[in-house]
C-alpha positions, 0 to 999 in steps of 0.5 A, spaced: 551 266 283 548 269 277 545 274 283 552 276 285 555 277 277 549 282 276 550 286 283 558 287 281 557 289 274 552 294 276 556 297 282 562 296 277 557 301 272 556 306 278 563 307 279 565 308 272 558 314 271 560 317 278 567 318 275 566 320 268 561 326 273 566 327 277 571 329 272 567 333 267 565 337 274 572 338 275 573 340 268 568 345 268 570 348 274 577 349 271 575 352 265 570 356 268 575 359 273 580 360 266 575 363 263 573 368 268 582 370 269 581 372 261 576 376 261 578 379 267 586 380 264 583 383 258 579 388 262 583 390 266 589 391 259 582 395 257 583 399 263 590 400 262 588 403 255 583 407 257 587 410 262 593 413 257 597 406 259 600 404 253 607 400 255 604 397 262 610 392 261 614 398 262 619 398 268 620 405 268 616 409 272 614 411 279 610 408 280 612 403 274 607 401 270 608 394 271 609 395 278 601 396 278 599 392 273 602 387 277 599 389 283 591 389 280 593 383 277 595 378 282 591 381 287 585 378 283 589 371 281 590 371 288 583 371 290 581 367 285 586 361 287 589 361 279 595 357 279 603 360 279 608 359 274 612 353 276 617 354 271 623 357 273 623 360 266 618 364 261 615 359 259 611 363 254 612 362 247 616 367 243 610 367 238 605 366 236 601 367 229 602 374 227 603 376 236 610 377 240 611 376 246 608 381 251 608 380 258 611 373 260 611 369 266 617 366 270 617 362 277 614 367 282 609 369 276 602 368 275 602 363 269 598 366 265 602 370 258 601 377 254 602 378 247 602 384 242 600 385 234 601 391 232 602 396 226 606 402 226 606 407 219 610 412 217 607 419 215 608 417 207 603 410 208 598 414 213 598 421 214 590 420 220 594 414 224 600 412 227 599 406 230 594 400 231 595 394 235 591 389 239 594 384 245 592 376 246 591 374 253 593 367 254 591 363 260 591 355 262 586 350 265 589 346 270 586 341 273 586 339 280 588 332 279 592 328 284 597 325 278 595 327 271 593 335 274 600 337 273 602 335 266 594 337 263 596 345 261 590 346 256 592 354 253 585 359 253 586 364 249 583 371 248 583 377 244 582 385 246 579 390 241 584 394 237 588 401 239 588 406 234 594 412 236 592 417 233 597 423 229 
């Protein structure tokens, strides 16, 4: 009898470390694939800035520039298998620290949220510089578990350089 305790005790104990693997596994997958969808979001908002696109947010335009941030956007969320909005809302806050909302998602969308900081000075405060801002991306880790997965959003968060415009 003291044989079969010990053999279930132990076999209790290897199940309990090959969960505790398997969530740590799947946990770092889901950050490393969140983390990578931030980075890739900040350079491509680098992107935009290097080439003279300010409001990529934009709806106006032809092409309008939110038709093709959403075009390289999504084409690489997609690739990568990052997860849509389930929301049939935004479901971005309005703000967050010192940054307002940018570019929001929505059912349909990528879930993934943009915002912007900035400062605007007249010519009496500053005669050299006329604008400065920065934007913050926000993305989530998602895990890919069959009962909690929906309801474990855990935000990431990252922030571009500072854009200065010039007089």
């Amino acid at each position: 009898m003291k044989g079969a305790i010990g053999n279930a005790f132990i076999l209790n104990m290897v199940i309990t470390f090959m969960l505790i693997f398997y969530i740590l596994l799947i946990g770092s997958m889901a950050y490393s694939k969140a983390y990578r969808t931030k980075d890739y979001l900040i350079n491509l908002i680098d992107e935009f800035e290097r080439n003279g696109v300010n409001d990529f947010a934009n709806n106006i335009g032809n092409p309008s520039p939110r038709e093709q941030w959403d075009g390289e956007a999504n084409s690489y969320l997609k690739s990568t298998g990052y997860a849509l909005s389930t929301s049939q809302w935004n479901s971005c806050q309005n703000n967050i620290d010192e940054y307002n909302l940018y570019l929001g998602n929505g059912q349909g969308r990528y879930d993934y949220c943009i915002y912007k900081k900035g400062d605007i000075y007249d010519s009496t405060n500053n005669n050299i510089i006329r604008q400065r801002y920065n934007y913050m991306v926000q993305v989530y880790m998602k895990l890919d578990l069959p009962i909690l997965g929906k309801y474990i959003n855990i935000p990431i968060r990252g922030e571009t350089k500072q854009y200065i415009i010039y007089r």
